[in-house]
C-alpha positions in Angstrom: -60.8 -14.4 27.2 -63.2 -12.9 24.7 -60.9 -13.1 22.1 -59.6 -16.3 22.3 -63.4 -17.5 22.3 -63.7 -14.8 19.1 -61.0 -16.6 17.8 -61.6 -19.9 18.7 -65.4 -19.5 16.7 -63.8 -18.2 13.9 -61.5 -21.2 13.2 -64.3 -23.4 13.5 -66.5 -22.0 11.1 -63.7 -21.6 8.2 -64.0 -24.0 5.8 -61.2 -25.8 3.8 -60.8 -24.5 0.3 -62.0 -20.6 1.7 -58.4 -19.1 2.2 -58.0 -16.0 0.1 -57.1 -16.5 -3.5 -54.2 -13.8 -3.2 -52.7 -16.0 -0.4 -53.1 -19.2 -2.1 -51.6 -18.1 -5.0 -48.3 -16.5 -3.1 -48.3 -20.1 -1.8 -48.2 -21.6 -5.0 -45.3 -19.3 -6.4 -43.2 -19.8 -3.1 -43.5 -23.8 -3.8 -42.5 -23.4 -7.8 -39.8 -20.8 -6.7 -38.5 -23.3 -4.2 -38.7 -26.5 -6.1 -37.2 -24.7 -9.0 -34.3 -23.7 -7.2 -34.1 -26.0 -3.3 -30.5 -24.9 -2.8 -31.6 -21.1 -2.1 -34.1 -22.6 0.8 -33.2 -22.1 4.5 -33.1 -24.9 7.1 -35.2 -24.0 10.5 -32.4 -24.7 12.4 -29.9 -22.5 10.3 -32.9 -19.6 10.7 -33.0 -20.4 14.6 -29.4 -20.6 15.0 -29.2 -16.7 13.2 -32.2 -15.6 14.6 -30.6 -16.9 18.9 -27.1 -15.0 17.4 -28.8 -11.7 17.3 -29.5 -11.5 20.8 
C-alpha cells in the first residue's frame, strides 16, 4: 500500500510540460515516422488478435 500511495503522490506533483526531453522527442519521431508512412501502423485489434494467438 505504500507504493501505490508513493505513486499516487508522485503523479500528483508532476507537472505538464516536465516529461523528459529524450521521451518527448522519441514521441515526436514516432508521430512524423507514422504520418509519413500510416500504412506500416498496426491496428490494436490486429496486435491483440496476434498477441491472444501466441498462447
Amino acid at each position: 500500500m505504500v507504493l501505490v500511495d508513493e505513486l499516487w503522490a508522485d503523479l500528483l506533483t508532476d507537472q505538464p510540460g516536465t516529461a523528459d526531453p529524450a521521451i518527448l522527442a522519441e514521441l515526436e519521431r514516432r508521430m512524423a515516422d507514422y504520418q509519413a508512412h500510416p500504412e506500416t501502423a498496426t491496428t490494436w485489434e490486429a496486435v491483440r488478435a496476434r498477441l491472444l494467438a501466441g498462447r
